[in-house]
N, C-alpha and C positions, 0 to 999 in steps of 0.2 A: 564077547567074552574072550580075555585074552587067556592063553593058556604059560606064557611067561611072566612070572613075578615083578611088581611094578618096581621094587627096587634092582632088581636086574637089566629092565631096560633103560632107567636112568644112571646107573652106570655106564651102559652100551652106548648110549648117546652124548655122555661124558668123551668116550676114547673116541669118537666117529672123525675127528679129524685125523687119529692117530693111524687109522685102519684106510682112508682111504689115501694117506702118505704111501703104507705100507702097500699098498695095493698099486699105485703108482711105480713104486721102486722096482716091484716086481716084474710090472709090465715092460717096465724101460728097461731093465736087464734080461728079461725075455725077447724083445726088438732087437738088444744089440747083441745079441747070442746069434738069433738068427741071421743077423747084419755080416758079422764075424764069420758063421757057417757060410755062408752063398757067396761071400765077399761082395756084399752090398756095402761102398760105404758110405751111402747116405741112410739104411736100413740103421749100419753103428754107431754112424755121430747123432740121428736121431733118437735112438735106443737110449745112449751115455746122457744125451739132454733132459729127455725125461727122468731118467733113474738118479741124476744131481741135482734138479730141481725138486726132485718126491721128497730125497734124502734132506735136502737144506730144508723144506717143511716140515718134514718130521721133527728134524730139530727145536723149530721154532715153535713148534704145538707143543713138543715134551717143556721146553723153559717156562710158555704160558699157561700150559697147565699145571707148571709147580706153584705159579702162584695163585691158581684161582682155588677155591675155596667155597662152598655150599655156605649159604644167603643166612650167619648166624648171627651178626652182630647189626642194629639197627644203622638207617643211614640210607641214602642213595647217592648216588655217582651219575654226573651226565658229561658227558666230552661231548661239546660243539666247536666246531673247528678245531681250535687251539687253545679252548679254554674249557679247563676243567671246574665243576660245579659242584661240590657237596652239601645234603642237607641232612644233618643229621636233628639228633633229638635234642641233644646238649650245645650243638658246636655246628658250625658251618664253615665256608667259604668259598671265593672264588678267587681263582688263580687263573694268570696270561700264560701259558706256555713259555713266551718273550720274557716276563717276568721270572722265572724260574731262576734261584743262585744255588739253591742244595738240595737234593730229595734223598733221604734215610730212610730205611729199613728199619723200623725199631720194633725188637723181638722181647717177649714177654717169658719167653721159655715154656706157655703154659698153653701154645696152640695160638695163643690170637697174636696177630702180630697186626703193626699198621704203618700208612706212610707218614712221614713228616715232608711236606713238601714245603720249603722257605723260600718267599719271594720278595721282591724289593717294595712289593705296594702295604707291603702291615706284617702282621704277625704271622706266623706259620699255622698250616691249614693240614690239621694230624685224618687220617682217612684210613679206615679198618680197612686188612686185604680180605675181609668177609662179610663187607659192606656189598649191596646189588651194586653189581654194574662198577665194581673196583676192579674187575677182570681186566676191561678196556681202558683201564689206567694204561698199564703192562705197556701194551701198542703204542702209547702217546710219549711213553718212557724209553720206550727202544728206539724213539726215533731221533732223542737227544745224542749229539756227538760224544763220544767218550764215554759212555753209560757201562757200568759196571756189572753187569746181570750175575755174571760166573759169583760174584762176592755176597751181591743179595741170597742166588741157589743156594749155595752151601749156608747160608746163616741159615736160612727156613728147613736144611736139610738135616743140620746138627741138632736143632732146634732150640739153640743158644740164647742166654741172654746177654742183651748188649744192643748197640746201635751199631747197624752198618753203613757207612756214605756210598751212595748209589751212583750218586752223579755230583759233579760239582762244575759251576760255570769256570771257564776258564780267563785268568784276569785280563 
């Protein structure tokens, strides 16, 4: 029997990467506190290592966690290697990573928003960001050169309608 609310700890376990960023920063800026007091400077530049590496994850958790989203629209999502797989109810596909020329943002205004991902082998392959397993889209998408994150946040954060270009191959 637990004595904490089940929606309280799937929240909790929602932020757990956020908490142990923050818990990292801390500890790295408590290291080089002390580093800085003794005049230890391998105690500060290892202190500063950890507390810029916590803080760059933190970062990275708050952008992935703008876009993920509790499992409402039907569909799944699989990334194997480099290639992304949907199956939905209506629509499918599969796409090469290598393949990729444009990935959109297209926002409905009304909560649901989804990818358009367009690639050279057929028709463009549309994937709800509240499809399972659309999280680890995110990851597959950050690793494309030139990728536009900052333009997708703020559309999902205005919660605008419109299509945003996320990424585009360059000629």
């Amino acid at each position: 029997m637990s004595f904490i609310r089940p929606e309280l700890l799937t929240a909790l376990a929602r932020r757990q990467d956020h908490a142990w960023a923050i818990a990292g920063l801390v500890t790295g800026a408590l290291v080089m506190w002390r580093g800085v007091g003794t005049m230890a400077p391998f105690l500060t530049i290892f202190g500063g290592g950890i507390a810029v590496l916590s803080a760059v994850l933190w970062v990275a958790h708050r952008q992935r966690a703008a876009f993920r989203r509790e499992v409402t629209q039907p569909g799944i999502v699989q990334i194997d290697e480099a290639q992304i797989s949907y199956y939905g109810p209506e629509t499918g596909g599969v796409v090469d990573r290598d393949a990729l020329i444009r990935v959109d943002l297209v926002s409905g205004g009304d909560g649901r928003a989804r990818w358009a991902l367009y690639h050279s082998d057929g028709s463009p392959v549309s994937i709800p960001l509240a499809a399972e397993g659309a999280d680890k889209l995110v990851d597959l998408l950050m690793s494309l050169p030139r990728v536009e994150v900052g333009a997708a946040l703020s559309a999902l954060d205005r919660g605008r309608v419109g299509l945003v270009t996320v990424w585009t191959r360059a000629p």
